[in-house]
C-alpha positions in Angstrom: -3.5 66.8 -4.9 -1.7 67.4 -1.8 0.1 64.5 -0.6 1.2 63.3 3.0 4.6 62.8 2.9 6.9 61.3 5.7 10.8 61.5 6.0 12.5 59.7 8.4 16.3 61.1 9.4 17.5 65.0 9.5 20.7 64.3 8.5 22.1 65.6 5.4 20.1 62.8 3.2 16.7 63.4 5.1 16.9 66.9 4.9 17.7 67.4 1.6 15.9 65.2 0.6 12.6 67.3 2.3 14.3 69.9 0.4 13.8 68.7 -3.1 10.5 67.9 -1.9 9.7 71.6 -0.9 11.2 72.8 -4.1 8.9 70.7 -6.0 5.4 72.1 -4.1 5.3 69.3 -1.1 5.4 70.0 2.8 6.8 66.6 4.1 6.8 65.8 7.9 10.6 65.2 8.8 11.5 63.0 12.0 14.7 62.4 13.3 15.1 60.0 16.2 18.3 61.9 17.9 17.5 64.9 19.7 18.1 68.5 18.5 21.3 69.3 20.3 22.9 66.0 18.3 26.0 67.9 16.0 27.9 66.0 13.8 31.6 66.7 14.8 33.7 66.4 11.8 34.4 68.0 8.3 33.1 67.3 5.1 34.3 67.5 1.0 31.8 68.4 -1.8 33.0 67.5 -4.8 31.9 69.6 -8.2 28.5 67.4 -8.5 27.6 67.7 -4.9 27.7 71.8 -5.3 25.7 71.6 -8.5 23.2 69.5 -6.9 23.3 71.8 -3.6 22.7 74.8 -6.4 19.4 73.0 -8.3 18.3 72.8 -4.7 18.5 76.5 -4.4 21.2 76.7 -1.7 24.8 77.6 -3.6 24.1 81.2 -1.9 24.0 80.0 1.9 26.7 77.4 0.9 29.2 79.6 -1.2 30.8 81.2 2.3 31.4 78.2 3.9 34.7 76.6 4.3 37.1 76.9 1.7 37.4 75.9 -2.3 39.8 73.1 -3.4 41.2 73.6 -6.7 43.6 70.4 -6.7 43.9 66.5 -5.2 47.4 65.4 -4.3 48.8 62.6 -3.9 51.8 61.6 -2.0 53.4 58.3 -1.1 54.1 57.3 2.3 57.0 59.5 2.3 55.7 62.4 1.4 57.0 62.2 -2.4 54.5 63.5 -5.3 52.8 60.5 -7.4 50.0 62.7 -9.6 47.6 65.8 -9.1 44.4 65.8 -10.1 42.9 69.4 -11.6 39.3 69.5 -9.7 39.0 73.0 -10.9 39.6 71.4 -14.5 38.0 68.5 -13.8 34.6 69.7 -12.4 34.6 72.9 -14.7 30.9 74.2 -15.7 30.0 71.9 -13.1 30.6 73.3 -9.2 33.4 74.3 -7.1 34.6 71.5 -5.1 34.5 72.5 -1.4 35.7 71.5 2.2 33.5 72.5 5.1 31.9 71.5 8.5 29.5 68.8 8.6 27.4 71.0 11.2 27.5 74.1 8.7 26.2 71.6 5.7 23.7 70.2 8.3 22.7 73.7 9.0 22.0 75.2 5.8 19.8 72.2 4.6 18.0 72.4 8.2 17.3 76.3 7.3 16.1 75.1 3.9 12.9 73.6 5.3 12.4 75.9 8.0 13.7 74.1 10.7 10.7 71.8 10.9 12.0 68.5 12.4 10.4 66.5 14.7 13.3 65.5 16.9 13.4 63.0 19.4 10.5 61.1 17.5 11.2 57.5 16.1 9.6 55.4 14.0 8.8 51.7 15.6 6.5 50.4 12.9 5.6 50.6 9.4 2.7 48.8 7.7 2.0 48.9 4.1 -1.7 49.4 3.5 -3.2 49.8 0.4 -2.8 53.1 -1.3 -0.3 54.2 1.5 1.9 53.3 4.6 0.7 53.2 8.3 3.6 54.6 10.6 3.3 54.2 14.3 5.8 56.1 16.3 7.7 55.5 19.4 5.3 57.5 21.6 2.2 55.3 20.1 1.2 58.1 17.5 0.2 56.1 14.5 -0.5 58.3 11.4 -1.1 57.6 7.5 1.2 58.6 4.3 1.2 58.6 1.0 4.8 58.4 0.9 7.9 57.3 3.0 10.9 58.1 2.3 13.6 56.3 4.4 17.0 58.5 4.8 17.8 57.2 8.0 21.3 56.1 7.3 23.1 52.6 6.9 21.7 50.8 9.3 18.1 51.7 8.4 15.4 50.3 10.1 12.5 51.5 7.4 14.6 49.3 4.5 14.1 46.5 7.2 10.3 47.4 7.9 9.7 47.4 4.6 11.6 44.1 3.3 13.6 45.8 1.0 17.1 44.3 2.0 19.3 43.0 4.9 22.1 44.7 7.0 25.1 46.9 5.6 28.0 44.8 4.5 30.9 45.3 6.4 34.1 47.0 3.7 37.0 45.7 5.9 37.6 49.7 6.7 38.1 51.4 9.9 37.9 55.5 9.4 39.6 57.4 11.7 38.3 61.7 10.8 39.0 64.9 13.4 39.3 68.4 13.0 42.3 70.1 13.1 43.2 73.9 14.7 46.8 74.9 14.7 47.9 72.4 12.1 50.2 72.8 9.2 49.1 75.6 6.0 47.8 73.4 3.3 45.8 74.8 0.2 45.4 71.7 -1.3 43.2 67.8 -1.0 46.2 66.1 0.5 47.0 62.3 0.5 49.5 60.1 1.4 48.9 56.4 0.4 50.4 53.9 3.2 50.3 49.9 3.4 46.3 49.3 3.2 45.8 52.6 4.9 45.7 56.2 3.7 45.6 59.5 5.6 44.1 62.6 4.0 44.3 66.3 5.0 42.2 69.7 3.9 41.8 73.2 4.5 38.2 73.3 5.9 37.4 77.0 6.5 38.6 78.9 9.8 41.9 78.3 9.8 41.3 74.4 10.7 42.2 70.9 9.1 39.7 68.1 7.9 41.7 64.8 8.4 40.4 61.6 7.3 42.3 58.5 7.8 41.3 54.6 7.1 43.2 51.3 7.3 42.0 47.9 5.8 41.7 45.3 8.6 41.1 41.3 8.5 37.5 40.6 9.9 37.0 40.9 13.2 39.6 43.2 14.1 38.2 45.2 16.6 37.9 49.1 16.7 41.1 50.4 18.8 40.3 51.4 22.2 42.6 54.4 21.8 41.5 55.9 18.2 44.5 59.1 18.7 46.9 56.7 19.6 45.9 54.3 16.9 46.5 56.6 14.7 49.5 58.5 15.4 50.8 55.0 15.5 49.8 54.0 12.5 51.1 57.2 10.7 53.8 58.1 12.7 56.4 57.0 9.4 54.7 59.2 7.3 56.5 62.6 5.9 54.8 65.3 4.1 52.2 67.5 6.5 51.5 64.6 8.6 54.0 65.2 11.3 52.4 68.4 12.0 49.0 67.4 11.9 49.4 64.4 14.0 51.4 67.0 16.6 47.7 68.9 16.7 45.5 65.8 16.7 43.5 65.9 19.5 39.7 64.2 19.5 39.7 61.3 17.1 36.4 59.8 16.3 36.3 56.0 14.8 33.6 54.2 12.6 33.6 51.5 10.6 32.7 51.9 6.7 29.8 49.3 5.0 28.1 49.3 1.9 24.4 48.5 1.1 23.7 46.9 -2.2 20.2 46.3 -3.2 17.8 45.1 -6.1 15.2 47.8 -5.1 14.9 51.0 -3.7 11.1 51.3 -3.7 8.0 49.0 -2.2 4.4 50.2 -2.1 5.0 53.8 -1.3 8.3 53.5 0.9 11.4 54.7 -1.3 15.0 54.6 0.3 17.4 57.0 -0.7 20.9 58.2 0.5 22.8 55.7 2.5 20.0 53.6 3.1 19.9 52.7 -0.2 22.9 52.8 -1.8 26.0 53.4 1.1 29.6 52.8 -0.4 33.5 53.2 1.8 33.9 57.0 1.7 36.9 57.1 -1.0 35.0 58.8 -3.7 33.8 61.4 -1.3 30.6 60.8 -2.9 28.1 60.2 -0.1 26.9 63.3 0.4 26.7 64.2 -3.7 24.8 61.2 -4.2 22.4 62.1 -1.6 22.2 65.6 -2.7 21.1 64.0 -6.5 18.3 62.0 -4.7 17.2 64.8 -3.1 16.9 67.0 -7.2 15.7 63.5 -9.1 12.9 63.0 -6.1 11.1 66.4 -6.2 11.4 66.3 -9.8 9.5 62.8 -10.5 6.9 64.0 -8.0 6.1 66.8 -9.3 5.9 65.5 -12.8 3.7 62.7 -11.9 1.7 63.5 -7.8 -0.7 61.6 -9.2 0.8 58.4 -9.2 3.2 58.0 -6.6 4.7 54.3 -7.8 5.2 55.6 -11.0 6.9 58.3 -9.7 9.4 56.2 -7.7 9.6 53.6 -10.8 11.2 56.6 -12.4 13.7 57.8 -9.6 14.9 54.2 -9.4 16.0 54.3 -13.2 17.4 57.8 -12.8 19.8 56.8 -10.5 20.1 53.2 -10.4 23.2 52.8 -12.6 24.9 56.4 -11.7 25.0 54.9 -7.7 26.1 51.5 -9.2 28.6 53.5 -10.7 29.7 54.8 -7.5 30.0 52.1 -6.0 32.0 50.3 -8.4 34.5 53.2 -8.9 34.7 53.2 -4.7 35.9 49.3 -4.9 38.4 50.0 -7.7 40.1 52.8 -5.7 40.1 50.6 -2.7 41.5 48.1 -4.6 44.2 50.3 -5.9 44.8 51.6 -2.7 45.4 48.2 -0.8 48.0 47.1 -3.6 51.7 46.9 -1.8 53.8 50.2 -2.3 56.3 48.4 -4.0 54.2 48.0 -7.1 50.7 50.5 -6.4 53.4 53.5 -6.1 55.3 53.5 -9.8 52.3 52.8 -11.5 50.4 55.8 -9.5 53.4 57.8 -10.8 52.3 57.0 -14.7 48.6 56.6 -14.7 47.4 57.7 -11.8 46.1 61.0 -12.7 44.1 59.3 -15.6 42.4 56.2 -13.6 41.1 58.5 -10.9 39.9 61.5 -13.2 38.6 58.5 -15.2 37.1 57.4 -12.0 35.1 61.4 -11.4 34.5 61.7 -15.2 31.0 60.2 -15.2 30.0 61.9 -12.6 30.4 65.7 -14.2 27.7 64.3 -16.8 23.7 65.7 -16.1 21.7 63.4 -13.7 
């Protein structure tokens, strides 16, 4: 049976995700609304899971030159003073290197992976559920049939909201601040200094450049800063360690703000969401691009055991990952929480347990998905 499959986004969860498809014996159509020139500017970290999922996706070989390995996590206070290290080589051992690379390069290799056959600049304005399959009409009228939709197209998706399947992104309280260093400080390790409801964090990222990642906790409705470079070197100006130096080579600084979608269901009729349309969390865990990568394996494996029966099929990639993206999620809110404790108290108890709660925190993550 060959079935007509539709992805909608081409970023790392749609195209991945058409990757595990491809794997498994399917051609999907892939559309992205944003045209082809569209590069995402900033860096990314895989941890161990993410490169074991990359690697049952057939890519570790186009992914292993790439930016550079991190063996270790540290973290610092404020000041620059140690509070615990975390062993990623240890930690994610039998599992997969834990990397830091460009978001373009990631982007790339996936968009090699299935040929380069995106239909940019082509949106989706409507979705009908019919019976047996989905009616999508796009925005230049087209109108075609599927068997299958799956909706990658990010927080903010507009198939989840086609479909029924859940309201808006919740808003975390985060603003993330993330550039690219050249010229910065040497650093070998994931570096992080813990502030007052803020953190900034800083890795090697291949090419001699810097990965910096920064976020403050503000009260709602605090708007985004006009000036995100100055926001930041204002914010982090006190802090010791490597952050002088990086903050002297800051130069383009771009500014989100971080949201989480939390739904009953993933699936309806024969649209399934996956990646951050169906599961997005703050980026602390570094786990939004890993658990898009495992929705990509766990897809083309339950349609290829069952392309018969495509609701059965997404019945069983709902309890696959279900409670591992809970999981997540709930790990993400504890660091957060740890996080936004005051220094006074947050910083001794980092100093004793630290290591433990946030290898604790990776642990179920190294098991099989």
């Amino acid at each position: 049976m060959t079935l007509r499959i539709l992805v909608v986004g081409a970023g790392i969860s749609g195209l991945a995700a058409a990757r595990g498809l491809r794997v498994a014996g399917f051609r999907p159509d892939v559309v992205e609304e944003l045209p082809a020139s569209t590069v995402p500017g900033a860096g990314i970290f895989l941890p161990g899971n993410a490169s074991r999922a990359m690697r049952q996706l057939g890519l570790d070989a186009p992914l292993r030159p790439l930016g550079d390995l991190i063996f270790r996590q540290v973290f610092h206070d404020s000041s620059g003073d140690l509070l615990f290290e975390v062993d990623l080589a240890g930690l994610w051992a039998g599992v997969g290197e834990s990397r830091a690379l460009s978001r373009a390069d990631l982007q790339q290799v996936l968009l090699t992976s299935v040929g380069g056959e995106v239909r940019y600049e082509t949106a989706v304005r409507d979705l009908e559920i019919v019976d047996g399959g989905a009616k999508v009409e796009f925005g230049n009228g087209a109108i075609a049939e599927y068997d299958l939709v799956v909706a990658a197209d990010g927080r903010r998706s507009m198939i989840r909201a086609k479909a029924g399947l859940g309201g808006p992104a919740v808003p975390t309280g985060q603003i993330v601040y993330r550039s690219v260093v050249s010229g910065g400080p040497s650093l070998s390790d994931w570096t992080c200094l813990l502030g007052e409801r803020s953190q900034f964090v800083v890795m090697p990222m291949g090419g001699r450049r810097l990965y910096v990642h920064a976020d403050e906790t503000v009260e709602a409705g605090t708007p985004n800063p006009e000036d995100p470079r100055a926001r930041v070197r204002e914010l982090f100006g006190g802090f010791g360690g490597p952050v002088p130096a990086v903050l002297a080579a800051l130069e383009k600084v771009q500014v989100a703000r971080t949201d989480e979608v939390v739904l009953d269901g993933w699936t309806k009729g024969p649209v399934l969401l996956v990646g951050d349309a169906a599961h997005a969390t703050a980026p602390t865990l570094a786990q939004g691009a890993a658990m898009a990568l495992e929705d990509a394996v766990v897809l083309g494996e339950v349609l290829k055991a069952t392309p018969h029966d495509v609701p059965a099929a997404l019945r069983a990639f709902e309890q696959r990952r279900h409670d591992r993206c809970a999981q997540v999620r709930e790990h993400t809110r504890q660091r957060d929480q740890t996080r936004d404790v005051a220094p006074a108290e947050r910083d001794p108890m980092l100093r004793r347990r630290g290591q433990r709660i946030f290898a604790d925190q990776y642990r179920g993550l190294v098991e099989p998905f």
